[in-house]
C-alpha positions as CSV (number, residue, x, y, z in Angstrom):
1,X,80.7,122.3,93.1
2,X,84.0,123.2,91.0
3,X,85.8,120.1,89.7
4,X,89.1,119.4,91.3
5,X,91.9,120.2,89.9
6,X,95.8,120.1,90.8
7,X,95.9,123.8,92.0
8,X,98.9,125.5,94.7
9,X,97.3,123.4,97.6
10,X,97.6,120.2,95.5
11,X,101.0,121.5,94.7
12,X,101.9,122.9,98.0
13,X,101.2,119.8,100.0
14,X,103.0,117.7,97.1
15,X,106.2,119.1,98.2
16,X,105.7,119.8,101.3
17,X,105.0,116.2,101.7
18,X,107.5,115.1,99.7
19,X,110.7,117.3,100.2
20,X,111.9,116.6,103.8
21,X,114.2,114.7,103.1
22,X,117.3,115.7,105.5
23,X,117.5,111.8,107.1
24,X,117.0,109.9,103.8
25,X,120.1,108.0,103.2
26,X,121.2,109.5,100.0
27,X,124.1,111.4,99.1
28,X,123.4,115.6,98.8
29,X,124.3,115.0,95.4
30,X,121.2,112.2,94.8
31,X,119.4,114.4,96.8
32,X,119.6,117.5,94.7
33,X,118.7,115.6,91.8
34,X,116.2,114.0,93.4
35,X,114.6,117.8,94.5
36,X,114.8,119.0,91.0
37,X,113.1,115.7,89.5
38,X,110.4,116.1,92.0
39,X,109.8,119.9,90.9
40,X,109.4,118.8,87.5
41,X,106.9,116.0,87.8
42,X,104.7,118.3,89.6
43,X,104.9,121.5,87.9
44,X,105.0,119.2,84.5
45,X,102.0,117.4,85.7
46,X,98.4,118.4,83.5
47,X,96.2,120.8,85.4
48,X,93.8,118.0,85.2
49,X,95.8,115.6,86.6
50,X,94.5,113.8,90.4
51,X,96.9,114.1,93.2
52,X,97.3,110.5,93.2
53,X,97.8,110.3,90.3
54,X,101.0,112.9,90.3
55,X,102.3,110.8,93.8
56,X,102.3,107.4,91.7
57,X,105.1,109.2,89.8
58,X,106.6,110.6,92.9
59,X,106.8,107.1,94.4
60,X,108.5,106.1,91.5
61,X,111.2,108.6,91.5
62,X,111.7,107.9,95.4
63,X,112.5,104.5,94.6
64,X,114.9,105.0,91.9
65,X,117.0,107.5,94.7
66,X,116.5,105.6,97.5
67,X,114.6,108.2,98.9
68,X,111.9,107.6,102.0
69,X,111.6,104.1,100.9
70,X,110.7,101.9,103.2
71,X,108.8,98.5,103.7
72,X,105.3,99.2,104.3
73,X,104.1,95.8,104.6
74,X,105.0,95.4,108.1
75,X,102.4,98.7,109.1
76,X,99.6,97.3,106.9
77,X,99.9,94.2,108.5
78,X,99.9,95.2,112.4
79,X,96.8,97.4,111.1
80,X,95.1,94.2,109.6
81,X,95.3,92.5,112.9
82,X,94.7,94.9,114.6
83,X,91.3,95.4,113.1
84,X,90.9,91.6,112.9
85,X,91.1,91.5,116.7
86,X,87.9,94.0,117.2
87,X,86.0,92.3,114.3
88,X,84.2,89.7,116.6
89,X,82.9,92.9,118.6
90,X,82.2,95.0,115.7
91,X,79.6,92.2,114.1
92,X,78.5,91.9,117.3
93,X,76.9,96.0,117.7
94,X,75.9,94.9,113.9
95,X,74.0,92.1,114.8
96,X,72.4,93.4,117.7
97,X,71.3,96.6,116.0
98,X,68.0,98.0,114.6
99,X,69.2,98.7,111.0
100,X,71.9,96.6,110.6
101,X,73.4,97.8,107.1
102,X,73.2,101.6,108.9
103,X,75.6,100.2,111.6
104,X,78.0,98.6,109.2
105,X,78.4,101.6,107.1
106,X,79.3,103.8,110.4
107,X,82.3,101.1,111.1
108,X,83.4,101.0,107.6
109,X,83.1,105.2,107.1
110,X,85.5,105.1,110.5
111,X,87.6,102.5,108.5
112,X,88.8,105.2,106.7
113,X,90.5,107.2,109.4
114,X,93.7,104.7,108.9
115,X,95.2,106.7,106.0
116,X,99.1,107.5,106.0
117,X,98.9,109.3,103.1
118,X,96.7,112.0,105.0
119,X,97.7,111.2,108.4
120,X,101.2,109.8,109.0
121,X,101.4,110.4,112.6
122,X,98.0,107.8,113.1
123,X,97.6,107.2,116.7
124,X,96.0,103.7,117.6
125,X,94.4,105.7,120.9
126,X,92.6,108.3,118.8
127,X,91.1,104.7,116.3
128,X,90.2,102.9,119.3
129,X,88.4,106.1,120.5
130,X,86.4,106.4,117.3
131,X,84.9,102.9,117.6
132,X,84.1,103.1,120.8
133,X,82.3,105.9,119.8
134,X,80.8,104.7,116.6
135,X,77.3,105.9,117.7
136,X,78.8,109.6,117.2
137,X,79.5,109.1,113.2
138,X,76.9,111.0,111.1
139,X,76.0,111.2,107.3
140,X,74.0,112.4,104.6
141,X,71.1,109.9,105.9
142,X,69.4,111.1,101.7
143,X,71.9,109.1,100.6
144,X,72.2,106.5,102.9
145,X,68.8,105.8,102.4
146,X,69.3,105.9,98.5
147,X,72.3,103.6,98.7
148,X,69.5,101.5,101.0
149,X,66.8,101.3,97.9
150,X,69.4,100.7,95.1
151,X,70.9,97.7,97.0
152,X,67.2,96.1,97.0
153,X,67.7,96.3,93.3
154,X,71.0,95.6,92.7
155,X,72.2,92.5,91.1
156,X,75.8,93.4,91.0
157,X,78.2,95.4,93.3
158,X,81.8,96.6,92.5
159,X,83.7,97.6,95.8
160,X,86.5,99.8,95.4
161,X,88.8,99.1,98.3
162,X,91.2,101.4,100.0
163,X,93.6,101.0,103.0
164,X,95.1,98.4,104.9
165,X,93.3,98.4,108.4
166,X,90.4,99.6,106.9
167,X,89.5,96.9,104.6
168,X,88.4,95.1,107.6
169,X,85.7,97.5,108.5
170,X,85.5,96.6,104.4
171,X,84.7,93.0,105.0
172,X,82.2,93.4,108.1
173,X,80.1,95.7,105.7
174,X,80.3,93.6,102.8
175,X,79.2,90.6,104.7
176,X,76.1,92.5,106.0
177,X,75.1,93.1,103.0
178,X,75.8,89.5,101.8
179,X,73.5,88.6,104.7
180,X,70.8,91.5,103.8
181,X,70.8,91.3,99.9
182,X,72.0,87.6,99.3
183,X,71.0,88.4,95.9
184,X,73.4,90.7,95.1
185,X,77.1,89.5,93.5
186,X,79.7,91.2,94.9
187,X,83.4,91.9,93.2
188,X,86.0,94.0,95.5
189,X,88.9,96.0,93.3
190,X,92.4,96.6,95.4
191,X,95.6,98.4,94.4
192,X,97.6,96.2,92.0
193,X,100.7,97.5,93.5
194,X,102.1,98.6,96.9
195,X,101.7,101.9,97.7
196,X,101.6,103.8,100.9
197,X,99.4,101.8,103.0
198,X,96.6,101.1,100.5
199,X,95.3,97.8,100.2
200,X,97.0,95.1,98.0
201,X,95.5,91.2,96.8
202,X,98.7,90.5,99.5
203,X,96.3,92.2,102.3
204,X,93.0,91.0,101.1
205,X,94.1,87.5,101.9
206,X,95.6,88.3,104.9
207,X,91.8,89.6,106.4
208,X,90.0,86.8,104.8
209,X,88.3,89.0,102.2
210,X,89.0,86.3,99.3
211,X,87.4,83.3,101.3
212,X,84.0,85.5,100.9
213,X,83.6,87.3,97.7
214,X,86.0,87.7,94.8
215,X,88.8,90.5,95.1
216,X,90.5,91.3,91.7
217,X,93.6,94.2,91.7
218,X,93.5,97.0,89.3
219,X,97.0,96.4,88.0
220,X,98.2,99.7,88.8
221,X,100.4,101.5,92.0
222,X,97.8,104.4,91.7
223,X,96.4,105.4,95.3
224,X,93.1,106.1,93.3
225,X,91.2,104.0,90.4
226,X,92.4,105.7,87.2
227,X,89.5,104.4,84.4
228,X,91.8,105.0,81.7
229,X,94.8,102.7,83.3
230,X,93.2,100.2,85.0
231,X,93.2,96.3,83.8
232,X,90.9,95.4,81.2
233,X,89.0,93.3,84.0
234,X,88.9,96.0,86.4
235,X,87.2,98.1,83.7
236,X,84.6,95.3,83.0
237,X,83.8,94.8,86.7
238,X,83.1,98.3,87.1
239,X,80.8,99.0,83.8
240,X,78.7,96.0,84.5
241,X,78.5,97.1,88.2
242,X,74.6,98.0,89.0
243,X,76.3,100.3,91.5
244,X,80.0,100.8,92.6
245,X,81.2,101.9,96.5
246,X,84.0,103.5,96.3
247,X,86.2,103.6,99.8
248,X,88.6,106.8,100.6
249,X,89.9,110.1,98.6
250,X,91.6,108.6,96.5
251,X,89.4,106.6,94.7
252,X,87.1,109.5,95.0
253,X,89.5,111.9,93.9
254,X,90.4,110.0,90.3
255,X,86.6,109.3,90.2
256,X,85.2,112.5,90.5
257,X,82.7,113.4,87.7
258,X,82.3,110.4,85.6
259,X,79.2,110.0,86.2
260,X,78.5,106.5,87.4
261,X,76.7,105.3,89.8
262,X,79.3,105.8,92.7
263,X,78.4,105.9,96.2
264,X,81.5,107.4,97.9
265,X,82.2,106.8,101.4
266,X,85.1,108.1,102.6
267,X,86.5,111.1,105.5
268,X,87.2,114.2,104.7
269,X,90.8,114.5,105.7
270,X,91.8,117.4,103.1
271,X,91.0,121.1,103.5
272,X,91.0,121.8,99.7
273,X,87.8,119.3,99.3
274,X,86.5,120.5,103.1
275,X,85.7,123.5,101.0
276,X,84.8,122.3,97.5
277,X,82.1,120.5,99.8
278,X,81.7,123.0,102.2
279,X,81.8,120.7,105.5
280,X,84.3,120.7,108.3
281,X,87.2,118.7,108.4
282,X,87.2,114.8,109.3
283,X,83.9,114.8,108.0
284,X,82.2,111.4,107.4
285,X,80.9,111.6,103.6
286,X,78.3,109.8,101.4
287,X,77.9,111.5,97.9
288,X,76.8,109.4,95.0
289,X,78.5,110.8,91.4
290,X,75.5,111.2,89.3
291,X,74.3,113.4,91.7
292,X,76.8,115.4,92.1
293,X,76.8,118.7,90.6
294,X,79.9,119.6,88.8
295,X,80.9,123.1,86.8
């Protein structure tokens, strides 16, 4: 596969996303400022630069001009609970399955569907309809079962985190494999800032994540984990990792290529990688990154 880069769709759906802008309450004056700044940081931006990488800027400029800002802590939060109130449910179709760790992995892969970056019209019918339906999620069962061998081995596991909502799916899965590989030390990265609906130390808490394992955030408001801005700690937790998961696009797409041992789960919600990976959209994706096979 061709490595990513930020090419016209990148751009396209950068300001596409990020220009409607008629209701924000901002004079036409802030607002045509606000346009041009937003055409610079993207056609500014390095070729090589991640789409979330570009957005951290955008948010930046947003909230200097008062532009779709808005309090996203009250969405990540309904989405917490929400998740919360299946979880008893969830461990229970765990519990009672034949290959346990196989069954987690389906619940945290659907997880991944909450995503207002991709999807800001998320319906709560269409979620509940997906884990009802968890027997229909398929994967690359090669790499499942090499994700399978390497936890056996493992000493040491750095999970990258993504959204709010999701992160509960997060903490089913990591208990499994608490319960499967007790062996096996277990450090969870979040977003170190709020942005979109990702998940923050604030949200970690609020699921219960920090009474089981420890969660550290990455001290950035990146929608990805950038290695080269990243805390020093962050950094550390994923070099002495035996192998990382990685949760979402994001993470995947500021990952991409660096050769660790990354296993990637995430949904393929964007038509620019549907291609690049040649599978259909909404797929449900494990790739590890040394395997991957980049030009």
């Amino acid at each position: 596969m061709k490595k990513p880069y930020l090419d016209y769709q990148c751009i396209r759906c950068l300001i596409t996303r990020n220009l409607k802008i008629d209701e924000a309450e901002a004079t036409d004056e802030d607002k045509t400022l606000y346009v041009r700044e937003l055409l610079k940081i993207i056609t500014e931006s390095p070729k090589s630069s991640s789409a979330p990488d570009v957005v951290e800027k955008i948010n930046k400029l947003q909230k200097d001009f008062n532009i779709f800002t808005f309090d996203c802590k009250k969405i990540k939060s309904y989405y917490n609970r929400m998740i919360l109130e299946y979880e008893a449910e969830i461990q229970q179709k765990i519990n009672c399955s034949t290959d346990k760790l196989y069954t987690a992995v389906r619940y945290a892969l659907i997880g991944n569907f909450i995503d207002f970056g991709a999807n800001s019209n998320l319906k709560d019918d269409e979620l509940k309809k997906l884990i009802d339906n968890v027997d229909n999620v398929n994967f690359d069962m090669a790499e499942f079962n090499s994700l399978k061998n390497e936890l056996k081995q493992a000493k040491k596991i750095t999970y990258l985190a993504d959204n709010c909502g999701e992160i509960v799916f997060d903490k089913i899965l990591i208990k499994c494999i608490k319960e499967l590989y007790p062996h096996i030390e277990i450090t969870v990265i979040v977003r170190g800032e709020d942005v979109l609906n990702d998940v923050t130390l604030e949200d970690a808490k609020e699921v219960n994540l920090c009474d089981i394992v420890k969660v550290i955030d990455n001290g950035t408001a990146i929608a990805g984990t950038n290695l080269n801005r990243i805390s020093k700690q962050c950094l550390e937790a994923i070099e002495s990792a035996d192998l990382i998961i990685s949760k979402g696009m994001g993470n995947f797409e500021t990952l991409i290529g660096c050769k660790k041992n990354i296993f990637y789960l995430f949904m393929c919600k964007c038509m620019k990688f549907c291609k690049i990976l040649e599978v259909p959209l909404n797929s449900y994706m494990i790739l590890n990154d040394k395997r991957l096979e980049i030009e």
